[in-house]
N, C-alpha and C positions, 0 to 999 in steps of 0.2 A: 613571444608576447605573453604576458602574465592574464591569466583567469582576471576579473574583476567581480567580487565579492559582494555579494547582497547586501544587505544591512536586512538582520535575520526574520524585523517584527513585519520585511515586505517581502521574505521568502514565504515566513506564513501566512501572510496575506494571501497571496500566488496559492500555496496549497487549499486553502480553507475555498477560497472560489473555485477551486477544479471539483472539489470533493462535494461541494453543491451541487454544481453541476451532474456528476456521476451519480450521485446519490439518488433512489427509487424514491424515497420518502423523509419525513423529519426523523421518525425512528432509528432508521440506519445512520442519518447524520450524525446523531446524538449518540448513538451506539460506537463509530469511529471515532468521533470527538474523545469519547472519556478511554478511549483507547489510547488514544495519543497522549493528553493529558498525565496520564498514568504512569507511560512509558516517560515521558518527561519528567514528572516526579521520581523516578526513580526504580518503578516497577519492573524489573526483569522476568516475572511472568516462568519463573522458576528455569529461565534456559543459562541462568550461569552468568559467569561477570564476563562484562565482553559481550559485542554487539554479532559476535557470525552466529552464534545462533539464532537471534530475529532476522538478522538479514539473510540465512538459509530459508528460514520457515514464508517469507517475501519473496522468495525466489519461487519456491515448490505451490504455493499459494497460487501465484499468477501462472504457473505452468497448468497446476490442475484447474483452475479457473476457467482458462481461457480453453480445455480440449472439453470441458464441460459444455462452454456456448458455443464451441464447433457443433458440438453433438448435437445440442438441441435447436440449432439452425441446418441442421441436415450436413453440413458438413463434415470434411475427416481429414484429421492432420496428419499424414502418409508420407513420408519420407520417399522421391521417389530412385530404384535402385536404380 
């Protein structure tokens, strides 16, 4: 059975109301917005042609992100032996 494809201006729709939601305030909005924006224009943000280096730096981003909010809700992300 084949994937069924968005039609992309309702993908971004989808993304633009998660990242409302997520988002602390209009600053961060507006701060992610011209990020994306950017990256759509054309910006590579000096990581090289070719998208694995943003989508590395999206990987280690949410890795270090998310053991930052363990921490600071007291928890710890332990692997257990």
């Amino acid at each position: 059975m084949a994937a069924v494809k968005k039609p992309l201006d309702s993908v971004l729709d989808e993304a633009l109301d998660k990242l409302v939601m997520i988002s602390p305030n209009k600053r961060t909005y507006d701060s992610i917005t011209s990020v994306m924006f950017q990256l759509y224009c054309g910006n590579d943000y000096g990581m090289g042609n070719g998208n694995l280096g943003f989508l590395d730096k999206v990987e280690n981003n949410w890795r270090t992100g998310r053991k930052r909010i363990a921490k600071n809700r007291g928890l710890s992300l332990v692997k257990n032996v």
